[in-house]
N, C-alpha and C positions, 0 to 999 in steps of 0.2 A: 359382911361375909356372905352373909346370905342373897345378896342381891349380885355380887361374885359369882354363885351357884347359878344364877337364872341368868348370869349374860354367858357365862360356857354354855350352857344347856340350849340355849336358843344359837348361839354362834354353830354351834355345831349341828342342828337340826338344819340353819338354813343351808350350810354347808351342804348337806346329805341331799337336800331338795334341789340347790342348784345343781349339783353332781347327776344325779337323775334324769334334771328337763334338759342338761344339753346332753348326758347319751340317749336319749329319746329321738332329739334333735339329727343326732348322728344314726340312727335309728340302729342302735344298740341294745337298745331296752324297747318296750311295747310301750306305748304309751296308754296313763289311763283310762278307765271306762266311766263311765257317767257315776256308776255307783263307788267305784274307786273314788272317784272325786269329792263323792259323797262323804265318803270316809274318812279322805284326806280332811277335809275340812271339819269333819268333827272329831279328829284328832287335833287338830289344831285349836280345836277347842277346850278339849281338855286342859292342853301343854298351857295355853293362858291363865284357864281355870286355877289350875299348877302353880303358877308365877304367880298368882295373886295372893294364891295362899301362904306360898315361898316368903314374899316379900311383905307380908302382914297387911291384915283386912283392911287399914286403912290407906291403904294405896290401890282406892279403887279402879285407880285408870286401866288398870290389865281388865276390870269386868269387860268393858266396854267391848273390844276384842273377842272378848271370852263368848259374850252371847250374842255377839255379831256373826262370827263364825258357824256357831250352833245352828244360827239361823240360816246361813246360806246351806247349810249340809240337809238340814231342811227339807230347802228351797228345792236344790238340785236332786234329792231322794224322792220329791213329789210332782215334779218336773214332768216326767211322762204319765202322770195318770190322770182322773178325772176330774180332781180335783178343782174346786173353783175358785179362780185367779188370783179374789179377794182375798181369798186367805194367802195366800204366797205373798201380795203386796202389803198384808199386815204385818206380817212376823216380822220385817227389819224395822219397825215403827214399835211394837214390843219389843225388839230385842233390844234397841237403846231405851225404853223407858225402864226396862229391870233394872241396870245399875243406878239409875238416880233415885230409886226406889229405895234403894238398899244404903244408900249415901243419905237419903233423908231419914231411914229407920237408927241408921246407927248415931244421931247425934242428930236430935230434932231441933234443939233452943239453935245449936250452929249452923245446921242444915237446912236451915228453913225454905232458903233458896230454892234447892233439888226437886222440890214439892211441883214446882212452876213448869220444868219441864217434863218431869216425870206422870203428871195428870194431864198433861197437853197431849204428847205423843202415846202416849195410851190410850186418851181419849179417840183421835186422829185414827189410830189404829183400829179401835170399836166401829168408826164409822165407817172405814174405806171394806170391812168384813162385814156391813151391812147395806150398803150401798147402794146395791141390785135390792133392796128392799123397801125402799124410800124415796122420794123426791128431792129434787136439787135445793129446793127452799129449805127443806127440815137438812139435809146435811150439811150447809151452812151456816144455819141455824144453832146446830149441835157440835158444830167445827168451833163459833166463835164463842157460845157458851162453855166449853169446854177447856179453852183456854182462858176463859176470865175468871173461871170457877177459881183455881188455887191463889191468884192475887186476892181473890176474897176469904179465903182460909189462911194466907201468909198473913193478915190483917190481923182476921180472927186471933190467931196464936200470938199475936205481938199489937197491941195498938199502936206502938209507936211506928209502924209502918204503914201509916196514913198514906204512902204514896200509892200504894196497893191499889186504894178504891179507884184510884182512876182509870187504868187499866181497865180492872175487875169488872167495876161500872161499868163503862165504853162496852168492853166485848160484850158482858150478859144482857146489856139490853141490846144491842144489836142484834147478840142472837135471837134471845125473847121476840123480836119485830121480825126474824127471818120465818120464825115456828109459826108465827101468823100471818104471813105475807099473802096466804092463796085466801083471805078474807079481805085484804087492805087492796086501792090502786095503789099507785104508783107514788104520788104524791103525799096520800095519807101516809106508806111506809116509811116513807124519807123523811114527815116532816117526826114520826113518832122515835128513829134513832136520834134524830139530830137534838128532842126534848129529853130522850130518853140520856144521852151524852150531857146536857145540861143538868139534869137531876143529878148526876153520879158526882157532878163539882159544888152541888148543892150540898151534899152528902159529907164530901170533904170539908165543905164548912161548918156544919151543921157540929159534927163529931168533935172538930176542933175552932173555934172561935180565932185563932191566931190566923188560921190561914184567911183573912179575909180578902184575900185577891182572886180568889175560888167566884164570889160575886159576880165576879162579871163574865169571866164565860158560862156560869150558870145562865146567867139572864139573858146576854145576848143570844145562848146557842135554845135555853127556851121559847125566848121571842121568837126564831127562827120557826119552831118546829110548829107557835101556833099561826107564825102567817102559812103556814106549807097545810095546817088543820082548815084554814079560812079559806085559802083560796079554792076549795072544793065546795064551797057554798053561792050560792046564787044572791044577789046583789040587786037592787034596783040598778037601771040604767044609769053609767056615770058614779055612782057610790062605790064601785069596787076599788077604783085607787084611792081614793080618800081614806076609806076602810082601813087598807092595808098599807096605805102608807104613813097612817096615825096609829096603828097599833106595832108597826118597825118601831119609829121614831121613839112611841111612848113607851112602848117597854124597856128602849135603852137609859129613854132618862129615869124609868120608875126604877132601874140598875144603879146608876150612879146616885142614885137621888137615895139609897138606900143606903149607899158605902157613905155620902155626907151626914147621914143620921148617926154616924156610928164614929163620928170623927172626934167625940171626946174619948173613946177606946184606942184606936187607931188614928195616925193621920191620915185622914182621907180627908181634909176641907178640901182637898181640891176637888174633889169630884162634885160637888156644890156646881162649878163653872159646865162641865158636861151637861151634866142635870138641867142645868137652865136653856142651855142652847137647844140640847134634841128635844128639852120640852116643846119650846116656841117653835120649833121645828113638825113636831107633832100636831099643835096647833095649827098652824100656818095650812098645812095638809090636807087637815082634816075639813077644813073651810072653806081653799082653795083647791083643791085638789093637785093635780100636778103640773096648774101652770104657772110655769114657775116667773112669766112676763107678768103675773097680779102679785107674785110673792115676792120677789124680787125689791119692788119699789119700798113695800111696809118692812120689810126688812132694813131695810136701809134706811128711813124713818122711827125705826125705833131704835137703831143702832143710835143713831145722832140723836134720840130724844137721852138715851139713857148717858150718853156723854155731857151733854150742856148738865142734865141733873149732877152727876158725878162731882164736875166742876166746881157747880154752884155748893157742892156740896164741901169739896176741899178749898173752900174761898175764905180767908183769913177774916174774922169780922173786926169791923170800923171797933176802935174803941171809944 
């Protein structure tokens, strides 16, 4: 019945408005002023306000409207004055974080959701109203920290939402390496999100031992970030691809070679076969460096030694 009430009430409002803009059209009626318009829109705010309340608080979808509206009457009320920009480009970025506000207040265990975009787009909003006060690095900085922040409170409020931290992880240290960037080159900042992203699956393991597939982009994406920390170091002549291409290889096989430690928990024997290959691999590198015309041959000699043993190995004995 009551949602009956708020479809007359709105059929007939729109009614009144269409009647209006086409005797305007017809130019019957004056058409309105800035401030008129102003008006119109925070009456239109209300009449939402109205329907929400009509059709009971947990039918939040009218807020949405409700303080979208508010916010353009606002907009249009501060439109000709001095007003600085920033604040006009906030208010529609506040005015959708209020209702998921309000959605996460009124039932937090079920709402835990709303929390994600409600401290994203408010935060968003804080920064675009400070903007002319700061540097590109720190509002990026404060952009991506600010959206990983509630993945890490949806966590908080519930462990079993382990999927959180990676998110969470990912943006806050992204952002954390954006807030320090005007100390870091180019190379150091890259190699510290892409470790910093490794940590955060380190993290998912850490907390739960089940997820042991977390392993391996932890390790490869922190090998990553320490060859990106090496390669701003100085090298004897010749030793730098050795370096770095024995410390790629070996951290991928000290990755797998960790998951085959753990294979009476998990199956993971297989990664026992990884482990062995990028170790030799690592080796090979580190010795040879990258040519791969001396690596190539022992490759292939140790390939066929470790087959003839095998063999010799599954050979039926004389009885």
């Amino acid at each position: 019945m009551e949602n009956q009430r708020v479809r007359y009430v709105w059929g007939t409002i729109l009614l009144l408005v269409g009647a209006y803009l086409m005797a305007v059209n017809f130019n019957l009626l004056p058409s309105l002023t800035i401030n008129n318009v102003a008006l119109f829109f925070g009456a239109l705010s209300l009449l939402f306000f109205g329907s929400y309340f009509a059709s009971g608080i947990r039918n939040f979808g009218w807020l949405f409207p409700a303080f979208m509206m508010a916010a353009i009457a606002v907009i249009i009320g501060l439109a000709d004055t001095n007003v600085d920009g920033t604040i006009l480009g906030s208010l529609p970025l506040f005015a959708v974080s209020v209702p998921f506000w309000i959605v996460f207040a009124l039932n937090r265990r079920e709402n835990w959701w709303a929390l994600i975009p409600a401290w994203s787009t408010a935060a968003i909003g804080g920064i675009i109203l400070l903007s002319n006060l700061v540097s590109g690095e720190v509002i990026a900085g404060f952009v991506l920290s600010a959206i990983g922040l509630p993945f890490l409170v949806v966590y908080a409020m519930n462990r079993e939402n382990w999927w959180a931290l990676i998110p969470g992880g990912i943006l806050s240290f992204m952002g954390a390496a954006f807030l320090i960037a005007g100390n870091l080159n180019e190379d150091l900042l890259g190699g510290l999100i892409v470790g910093g992203i490794g940590l955060a699956f380190l993290v998912v393991y850490l907390l739960n031992r089940s997820n042991w597939w977390a392993i391996i982009p932890a390790g490869v994406l922190g090998t990553v970030g320490v060859i990106a920390a090496l390669s701003q170091q100085r090298f004897i002549p010749g030793l730098e691809d050795r370096i770095l291409g024995g410390v790629f290889f070996g951290g991928m096989a000290v990755t797998f070679a960790i998951l085959w430690l753990l294979r009476n928990q998990h199956e993971t024997a297989w990664a026992g076969y990884p482990a062995l290959g990028l170790g030799a691999a690592a080796a090979l590198i580190a010795i040879f460096g990258t040519n791969f015309d001396q690596i190539w041959p022992v490759i292939l000699i140790a390939f066929g030694l470790w087959l003839i043993y095998r063999n010799m190995r599954s050979r039926p004995q004389a009885e």
